[in-house]
C-alpha positions as CSV (number, residue, x, y, z in Angstrom):
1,X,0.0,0.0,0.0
2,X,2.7,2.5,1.0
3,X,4.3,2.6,-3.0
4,X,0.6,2.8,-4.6
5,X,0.3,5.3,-2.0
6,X,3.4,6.9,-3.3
7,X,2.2,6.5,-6.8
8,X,-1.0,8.6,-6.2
9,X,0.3,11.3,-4.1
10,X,2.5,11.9,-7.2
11,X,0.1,12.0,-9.7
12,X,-2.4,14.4,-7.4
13,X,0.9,16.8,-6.8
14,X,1.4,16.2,-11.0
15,X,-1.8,17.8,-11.8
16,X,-1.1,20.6,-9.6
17,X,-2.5,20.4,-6.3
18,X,-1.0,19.8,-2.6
19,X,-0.9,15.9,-1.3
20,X,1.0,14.6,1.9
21,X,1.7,11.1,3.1
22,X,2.1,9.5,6.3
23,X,5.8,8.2,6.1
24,X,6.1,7.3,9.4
25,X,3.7,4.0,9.5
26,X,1.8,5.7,12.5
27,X,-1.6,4.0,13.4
28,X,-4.4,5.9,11.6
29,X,-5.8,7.7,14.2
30,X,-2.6,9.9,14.3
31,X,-2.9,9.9,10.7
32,X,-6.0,11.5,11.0
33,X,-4.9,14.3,13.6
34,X,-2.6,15.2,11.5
35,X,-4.4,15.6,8.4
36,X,-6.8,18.5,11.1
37,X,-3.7,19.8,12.0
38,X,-2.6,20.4,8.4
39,X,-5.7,21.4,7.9
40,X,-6.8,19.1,4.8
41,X,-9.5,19.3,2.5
42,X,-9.7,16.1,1.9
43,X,-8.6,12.8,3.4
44,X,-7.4,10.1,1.3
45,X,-7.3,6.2,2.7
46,X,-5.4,3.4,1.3
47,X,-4.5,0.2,3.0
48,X,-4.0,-3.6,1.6
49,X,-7.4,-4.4,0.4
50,X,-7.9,-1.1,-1.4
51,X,-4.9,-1.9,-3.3
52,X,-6.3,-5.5,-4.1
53,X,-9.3,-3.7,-5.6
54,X,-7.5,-1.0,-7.1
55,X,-10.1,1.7,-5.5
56,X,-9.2,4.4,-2.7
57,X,-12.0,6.4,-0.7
58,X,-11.9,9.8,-0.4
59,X,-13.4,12.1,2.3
60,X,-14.2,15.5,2.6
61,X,-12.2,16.3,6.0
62,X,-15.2,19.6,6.7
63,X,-18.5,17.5,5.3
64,X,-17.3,14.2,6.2
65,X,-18.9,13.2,2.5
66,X,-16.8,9.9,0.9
67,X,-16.2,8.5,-1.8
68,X,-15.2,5.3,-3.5
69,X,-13.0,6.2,-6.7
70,X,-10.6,3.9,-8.6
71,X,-6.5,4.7,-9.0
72,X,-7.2,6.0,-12.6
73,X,-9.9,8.4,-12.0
74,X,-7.0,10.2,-9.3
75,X,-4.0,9.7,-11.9
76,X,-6.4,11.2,-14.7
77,X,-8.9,13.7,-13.2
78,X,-8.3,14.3,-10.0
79,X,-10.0,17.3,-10.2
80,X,-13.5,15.7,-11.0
81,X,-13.1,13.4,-7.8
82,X,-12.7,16.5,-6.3
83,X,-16.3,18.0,-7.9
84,X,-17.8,14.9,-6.7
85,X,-16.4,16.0,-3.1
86,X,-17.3,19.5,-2.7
C-alpha cells in the first residue's frame, strides 16, 4: 500500500494540487490528527485491500462526505473526484 500510496500522491501533486503522506507508518488515528492539524480538505485512505481492488476512498475532512473512486480516476482527473467532493 505504502508505494501505490506513493504513486497517487505523485500523480495528485502532477496535476497541480498539494498531497502529503504518512511516512512514518503511525496508526491511523494519528494519521487523522494530522491531516486536522494540516488542515486538509480532503482525506485520502489506502491500506492492503484497497490496493487488491484497485479503489481508494476519499473524504471531505469539513462535510465528512466519501467516496469510492478507482486509482485512474485520481491519476487522470483528480479534479473531477474532487467535484464529486465539494
Amino acid at each position: 500500500a505504502n508505494s501505490k500510496a506513493l504513486e497517487l500522491v505523485q500523480a495528485v501533486r502532477a496535476q497541480g494540487f498539494t498531497a502529503e503522506r504518512d511516512v512514518l507508518g503511525r496508526k491511523i488515528k494519528a494519521q487523522f490528527k494530522s491531516a486536522d492539524a494540516f488542515k486538509a480538505k480532503v482525506v485520502m485512505t489506502l491500506g492492503g485491500s484497497e490496493v487488491e481492488a484497485g479503489r481508494v476512498s476519499l473524504k471531505n475532512n469539513a462535510t465528512r462526505q466519501e467516496v469510492t473512486v478507482t486509482f485512474d480516476e485520481i491519476t487522470s482527473n483528480f479534479a473531477g473526484v474532487l467535484d464529486q467532493l465539494f
